[in-house]
C-alpha positions in Angstrom: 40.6 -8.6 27.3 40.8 -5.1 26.0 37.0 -2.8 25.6 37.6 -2.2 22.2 37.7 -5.7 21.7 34.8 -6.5 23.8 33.0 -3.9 21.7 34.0 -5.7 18.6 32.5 -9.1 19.3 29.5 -7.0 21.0 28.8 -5.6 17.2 29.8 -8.9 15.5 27.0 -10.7 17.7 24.3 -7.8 16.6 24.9 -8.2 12.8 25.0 -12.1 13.3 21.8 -11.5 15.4 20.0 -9.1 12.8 21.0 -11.3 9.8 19.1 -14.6 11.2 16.6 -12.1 12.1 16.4 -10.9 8.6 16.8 -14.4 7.3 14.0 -15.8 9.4 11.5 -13.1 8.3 12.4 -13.3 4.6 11.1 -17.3 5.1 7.6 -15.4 5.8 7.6 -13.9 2.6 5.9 -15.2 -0.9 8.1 -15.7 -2.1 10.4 -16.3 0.2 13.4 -13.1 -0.1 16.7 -12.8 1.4 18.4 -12.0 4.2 18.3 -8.1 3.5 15.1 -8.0 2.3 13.9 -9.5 5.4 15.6 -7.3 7.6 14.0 -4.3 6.0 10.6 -5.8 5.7 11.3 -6.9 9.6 12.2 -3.0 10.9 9.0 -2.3 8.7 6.7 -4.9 11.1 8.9 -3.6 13.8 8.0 0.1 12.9 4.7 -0.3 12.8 4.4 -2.0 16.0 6.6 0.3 17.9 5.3 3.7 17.0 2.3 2.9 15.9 1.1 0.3 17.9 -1.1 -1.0 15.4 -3.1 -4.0 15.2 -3.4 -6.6 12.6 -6.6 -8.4 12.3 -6.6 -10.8 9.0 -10.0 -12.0 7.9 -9.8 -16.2 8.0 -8.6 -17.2 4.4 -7.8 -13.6 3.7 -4.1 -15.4 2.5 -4.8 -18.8 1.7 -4.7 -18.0 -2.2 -2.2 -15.1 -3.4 -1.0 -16.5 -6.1 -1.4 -14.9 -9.7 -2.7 -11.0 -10.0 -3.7 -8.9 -7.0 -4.6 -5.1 -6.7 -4.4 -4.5 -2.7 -6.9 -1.9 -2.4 -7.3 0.3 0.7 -9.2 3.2 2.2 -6.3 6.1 2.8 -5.8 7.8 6.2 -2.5 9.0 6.3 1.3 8.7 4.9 2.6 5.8 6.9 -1.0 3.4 5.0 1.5 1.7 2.6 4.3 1.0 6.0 1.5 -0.5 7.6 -0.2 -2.6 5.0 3.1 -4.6 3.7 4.4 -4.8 7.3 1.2 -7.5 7.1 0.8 -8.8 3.7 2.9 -11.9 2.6 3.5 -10.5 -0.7 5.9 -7.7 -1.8 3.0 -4.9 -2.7 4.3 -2.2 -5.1 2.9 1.0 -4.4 1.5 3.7 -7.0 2.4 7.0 -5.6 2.2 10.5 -7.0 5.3 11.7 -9.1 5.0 14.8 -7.0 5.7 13.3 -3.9 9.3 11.6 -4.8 11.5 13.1 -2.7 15.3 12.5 -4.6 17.4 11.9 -1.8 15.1 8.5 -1.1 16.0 7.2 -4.3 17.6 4.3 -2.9 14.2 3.5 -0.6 12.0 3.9 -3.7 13.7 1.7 -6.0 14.5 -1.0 -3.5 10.4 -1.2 -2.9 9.8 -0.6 -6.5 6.9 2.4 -6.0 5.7 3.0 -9.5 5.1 6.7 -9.5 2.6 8.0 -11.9 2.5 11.4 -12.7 -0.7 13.8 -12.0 -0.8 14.6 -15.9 -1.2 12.7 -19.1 2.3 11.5 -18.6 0.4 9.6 -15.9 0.0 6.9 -18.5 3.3 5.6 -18.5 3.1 4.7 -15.0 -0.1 2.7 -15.6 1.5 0.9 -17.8 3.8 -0.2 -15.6 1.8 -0.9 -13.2 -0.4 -2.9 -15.8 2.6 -4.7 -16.7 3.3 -5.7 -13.3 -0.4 -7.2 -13.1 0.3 -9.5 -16.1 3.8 -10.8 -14.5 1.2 -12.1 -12.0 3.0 -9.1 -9.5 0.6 -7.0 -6.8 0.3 -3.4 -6.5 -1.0 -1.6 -4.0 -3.6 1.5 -4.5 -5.5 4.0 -3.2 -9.2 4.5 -5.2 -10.2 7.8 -3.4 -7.3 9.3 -5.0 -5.9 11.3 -1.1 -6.7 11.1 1.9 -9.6 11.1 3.6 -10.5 14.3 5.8 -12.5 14.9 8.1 -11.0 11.6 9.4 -13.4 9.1 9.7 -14.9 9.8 6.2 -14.5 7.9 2.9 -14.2 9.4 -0.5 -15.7 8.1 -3.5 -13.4 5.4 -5.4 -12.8 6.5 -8.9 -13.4 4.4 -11.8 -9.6 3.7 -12.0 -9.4 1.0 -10.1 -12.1 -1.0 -12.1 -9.9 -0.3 -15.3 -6.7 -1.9 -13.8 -9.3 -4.7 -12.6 -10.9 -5.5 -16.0 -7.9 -5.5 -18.2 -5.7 -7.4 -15.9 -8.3 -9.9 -14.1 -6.4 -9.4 -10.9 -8.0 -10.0 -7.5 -8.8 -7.5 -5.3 -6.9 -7.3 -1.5 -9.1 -5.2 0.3 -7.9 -3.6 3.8 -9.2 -1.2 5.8 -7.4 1.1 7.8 -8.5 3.0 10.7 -6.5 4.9 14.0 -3.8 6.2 12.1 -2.4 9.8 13.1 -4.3 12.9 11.8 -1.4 15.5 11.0 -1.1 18.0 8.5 0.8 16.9 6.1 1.0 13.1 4.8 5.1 12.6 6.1 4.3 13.6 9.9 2.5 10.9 9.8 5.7 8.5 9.6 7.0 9.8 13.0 3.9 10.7 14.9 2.7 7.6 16.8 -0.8 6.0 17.2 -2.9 3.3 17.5 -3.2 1.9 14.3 -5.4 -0.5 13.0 -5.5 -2.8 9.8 -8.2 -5.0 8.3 -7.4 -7.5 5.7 -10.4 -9.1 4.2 -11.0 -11.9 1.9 -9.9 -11.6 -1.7 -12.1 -10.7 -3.9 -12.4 -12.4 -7.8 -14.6 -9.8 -10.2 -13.6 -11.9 -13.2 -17.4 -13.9 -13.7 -19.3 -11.5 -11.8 -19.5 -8.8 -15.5 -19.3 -5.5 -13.4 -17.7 -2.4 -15.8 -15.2 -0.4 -14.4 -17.5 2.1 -12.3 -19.4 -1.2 -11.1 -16.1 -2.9 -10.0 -15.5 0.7 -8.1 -19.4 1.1 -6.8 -18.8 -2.3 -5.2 -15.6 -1.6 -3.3 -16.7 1.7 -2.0 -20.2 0.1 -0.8 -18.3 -2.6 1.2 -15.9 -0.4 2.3 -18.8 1.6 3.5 -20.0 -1.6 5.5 -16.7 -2.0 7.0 -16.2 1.2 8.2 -19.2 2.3 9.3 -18.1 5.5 7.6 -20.5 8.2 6.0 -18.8 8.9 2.5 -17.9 12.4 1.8 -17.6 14.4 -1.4 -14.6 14.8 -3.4 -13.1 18.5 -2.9 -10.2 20.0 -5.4 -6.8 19.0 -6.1 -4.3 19.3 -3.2 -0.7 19.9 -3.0 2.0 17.8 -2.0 2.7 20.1 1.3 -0.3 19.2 2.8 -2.3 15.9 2.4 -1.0 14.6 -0.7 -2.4 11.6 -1.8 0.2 8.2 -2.3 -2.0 7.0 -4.7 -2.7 8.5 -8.3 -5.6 6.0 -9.8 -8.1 8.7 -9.1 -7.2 10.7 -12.0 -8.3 8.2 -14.4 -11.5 7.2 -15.3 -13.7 4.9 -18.2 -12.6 6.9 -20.7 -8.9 7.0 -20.0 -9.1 3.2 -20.2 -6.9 3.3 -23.4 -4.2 4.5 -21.5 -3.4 1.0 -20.0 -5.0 -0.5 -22.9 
């Protein structure tokens, strides 16, 4: 039996291996996805556990009830938040990120996990309403309310009334999870490739539909129990920050009560 044939069935077994892998994975999903979806959601878990060496704790019931709406809201701490947090989560979460920080040759990456970019501008609008859209096909989108990313580490930002606007006009529940341990570089991608020991929270869901809070309410409350989660002083908001050094991956900051009509 010649190598080059023994090298053959050798790689034969690996993608036989990786696509049960993949498939078995995809089953975890809601709803369930196929074989190459699983596989990239499955180097995802792997990922995180490898280099970052995080740890998932998931609040009991936290994923009893997914179905319909959800906004997955977290505190930001670095680039690799969104790797972490749907390594974990059931559901496929589609990420609002800054039009800024699409990088072309990833085209490929972005479209297969559907990141609605929103730009920094009033073309930002657009991307809203996509992501609004989403929200009423009973999809989940994942978002970050202090607009970048937190420094000093250890330090929350205020949540902007954004994330109360995409609450009220789309009922969705709020997915809160808190991340903590994540790598403090200086810029958001060095985080992808510089390990750590990670850690991710995912709390109860959270229904704001009866309880009549207005968009800055919704946004109060969120940062408050943040607040208790963390144990975190919060900090004040500083000036807008480029892309080269700790860009933000979410945009919803940049809208407030009175851009309300532009997801209206």
């Amino acid at each position: 039996m010649s190598p080059l044939f023994l090298v053959l069935i050798a790689a034969a077994c690996a993608v036989v291996g990786l696509m049960i892998a993949g498939g078995q994975h995809g089953r975890s999903k809601r709803p369930q996805v196929g074989v190459f979806d699983g596989l990239m959601y499955l180097i995802g878990y792997l990922y995180s556990r490898i280099v970052h060496r995080v740890e998932f704790d998931v609040e009991e019931g936290a994923f009893d009830d997914l179905d319909g709406p959800f906004i997955v809201v977290c505190n930001h701490t670095a680039g690799v938040d969104p790797f972490l947090v749907s390594a974990v989560v059931p559901r496929r979460v589609r990420w609002l990120m800054a039009e800024d920080m699409r990088v072309r040759w990833l085209a490929p990456f972005w479209n297969w996990a559907g990141i609605i970019f929103v730009a920094r501008n009033r073309h930002g609008r657009s991307g809203m309403r996509r992501a609004k859209a989403h929200l009423l096909e009973d999809g989940m989108i994942g978002i970050f309310p202090e607009g970048k990313i937190e420094r000093p580490a250890g330090r929350l930002l205020p949540f902007a009334p954004g994330v109360g606007v995409l609450v009220k006009r789309t009922n969705a529940k709020v997915l809160p999870v808190v991340i903590s341990g994540t790598p403090y570089t200086s810029t958001a991608w060095e985080s992808l490739w510089t390990g750590s020991n990670a850690r991710v929270r995912v709390m109860k869901p959270i229904d704001y539909k009866e309880m009549g809070l207005g968009n800055a309410e919704i946004a109060h409350d969120l940062e408050r129990r943040f607040k208790d989660w963390t144990g975190w002083e919060l900090g004040a908001r500083k000036g807008h920050e480029s892309s080269d050094t700790q860009a933000d991956a979410g945009i919803i900051h940049q809208f407030s009560d009175d851009d309300s009509r532009a997801i209206a």
